[in-house]
Short mmCIF file of the C-alpha atoms (twelve columns), coordinates in Angstrom:
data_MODEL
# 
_entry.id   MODEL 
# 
loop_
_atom_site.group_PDB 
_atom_site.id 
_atom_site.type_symbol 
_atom_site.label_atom_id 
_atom_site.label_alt_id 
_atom_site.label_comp_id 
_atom_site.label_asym_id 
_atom_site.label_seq_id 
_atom_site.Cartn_x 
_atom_site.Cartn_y 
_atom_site.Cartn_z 
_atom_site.pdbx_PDB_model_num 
ATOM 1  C CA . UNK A 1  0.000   0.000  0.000   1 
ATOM 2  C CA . UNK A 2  3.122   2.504  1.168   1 
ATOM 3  C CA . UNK A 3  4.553   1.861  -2.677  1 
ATOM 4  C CA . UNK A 4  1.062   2.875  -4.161  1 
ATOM 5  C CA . UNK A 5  0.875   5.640  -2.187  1 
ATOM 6  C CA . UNK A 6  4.413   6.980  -2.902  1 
ATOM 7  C CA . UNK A 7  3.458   6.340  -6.650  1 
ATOM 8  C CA . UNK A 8  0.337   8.124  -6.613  1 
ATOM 9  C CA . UNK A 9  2.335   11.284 -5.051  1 
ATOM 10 C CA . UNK A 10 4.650   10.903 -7.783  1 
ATOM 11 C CA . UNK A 11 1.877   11.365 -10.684 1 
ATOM 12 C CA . UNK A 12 0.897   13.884 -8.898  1 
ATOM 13 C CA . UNK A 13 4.079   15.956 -9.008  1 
ATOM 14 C CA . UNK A 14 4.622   14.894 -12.470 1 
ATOM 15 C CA . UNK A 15 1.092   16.572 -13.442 1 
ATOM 16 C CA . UNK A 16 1.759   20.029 -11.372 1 
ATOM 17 C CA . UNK A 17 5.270   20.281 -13.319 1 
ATOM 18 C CA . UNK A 18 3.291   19.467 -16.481 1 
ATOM 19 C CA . UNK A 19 0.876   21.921 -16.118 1 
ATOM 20 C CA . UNK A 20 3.120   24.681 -15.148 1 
ATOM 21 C CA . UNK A 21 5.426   23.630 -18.450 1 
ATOM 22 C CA . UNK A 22 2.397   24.144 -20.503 1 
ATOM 23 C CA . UNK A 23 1.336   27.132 -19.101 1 
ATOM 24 C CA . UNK A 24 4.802   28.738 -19.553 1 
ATOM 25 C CA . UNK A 25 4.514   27.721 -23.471 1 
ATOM 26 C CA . UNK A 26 0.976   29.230 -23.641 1 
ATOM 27 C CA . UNK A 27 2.481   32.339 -21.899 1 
ATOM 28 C CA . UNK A 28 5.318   32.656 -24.335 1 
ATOM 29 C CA . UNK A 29 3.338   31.998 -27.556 1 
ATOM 30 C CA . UNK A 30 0.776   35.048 -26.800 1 
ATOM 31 C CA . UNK A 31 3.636   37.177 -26.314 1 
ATOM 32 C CA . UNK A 32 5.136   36.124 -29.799 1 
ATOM 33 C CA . UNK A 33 1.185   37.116 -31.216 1 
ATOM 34 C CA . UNK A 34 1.289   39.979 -29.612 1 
ATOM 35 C CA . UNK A 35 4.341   40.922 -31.310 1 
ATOM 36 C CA . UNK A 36 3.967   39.315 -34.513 1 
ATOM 37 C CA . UNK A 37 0.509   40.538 -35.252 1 
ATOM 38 C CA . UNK A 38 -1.422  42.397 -32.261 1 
ATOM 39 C CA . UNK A 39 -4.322  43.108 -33.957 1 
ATOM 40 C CA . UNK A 40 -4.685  39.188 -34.059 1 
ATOM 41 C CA . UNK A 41 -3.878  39.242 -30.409 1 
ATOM 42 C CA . UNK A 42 -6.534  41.552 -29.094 1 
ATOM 43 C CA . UNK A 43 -8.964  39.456 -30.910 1 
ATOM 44 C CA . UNK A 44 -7.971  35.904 -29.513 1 
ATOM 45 C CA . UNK A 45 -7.882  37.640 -26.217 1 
ATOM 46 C CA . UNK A 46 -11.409 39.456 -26.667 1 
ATOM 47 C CA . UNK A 47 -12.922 36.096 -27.846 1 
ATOM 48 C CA . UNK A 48 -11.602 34.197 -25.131 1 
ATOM 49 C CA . UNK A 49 -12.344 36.205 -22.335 1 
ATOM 50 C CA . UNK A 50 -15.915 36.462 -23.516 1 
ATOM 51 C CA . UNK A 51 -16.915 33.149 -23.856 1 
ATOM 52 C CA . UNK A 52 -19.105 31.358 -21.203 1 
ATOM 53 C CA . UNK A 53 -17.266 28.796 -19.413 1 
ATOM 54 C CA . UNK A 54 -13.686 30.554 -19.574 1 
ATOM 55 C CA . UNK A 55 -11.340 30.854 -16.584 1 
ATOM 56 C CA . UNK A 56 -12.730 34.423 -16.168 1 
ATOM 57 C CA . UNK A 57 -16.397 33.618 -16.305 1 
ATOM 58 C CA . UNK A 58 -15.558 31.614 -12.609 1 
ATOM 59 C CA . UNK A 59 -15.154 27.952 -14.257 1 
ATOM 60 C CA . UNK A 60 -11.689 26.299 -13.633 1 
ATOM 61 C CA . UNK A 61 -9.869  25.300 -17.012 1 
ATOM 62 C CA . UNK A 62 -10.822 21.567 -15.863 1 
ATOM 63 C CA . UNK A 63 -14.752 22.431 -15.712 1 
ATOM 64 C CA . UNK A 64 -14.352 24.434 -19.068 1 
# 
């Protein structure tokens, strides 16, 4: 049971790193939008904050 448990807190750390990776990547390719074409930009950022079920409408990205 101990070895499950270790393993199961080791998916779990693996999925928080994971998630902050992919955030960081997300992060970095808005910023090269913004620069490459910011009229593009504002609009993928007007669209998604807008629509119902995004991370500023109160649902987490899982519920989304």
């Amino acid at each position: 049971m101990k070895h499950l448990e270790e393993m199961v807190k080791g998916m779990e750390t693996i999925k928080r790193r994971h998630g902050v990776v992919v955030l960081d990547e997300a992060e970095r390719a808005l910023e090269r939008l913004k620069a490459a074409n910011p009229a593009q930009y504002e609009t993928f950022i007007r669209d998604h904050e807008t629509k119902p079920g995004s991370p500023g409408e109160g649902v987490s990205p899982d519920q989304g």
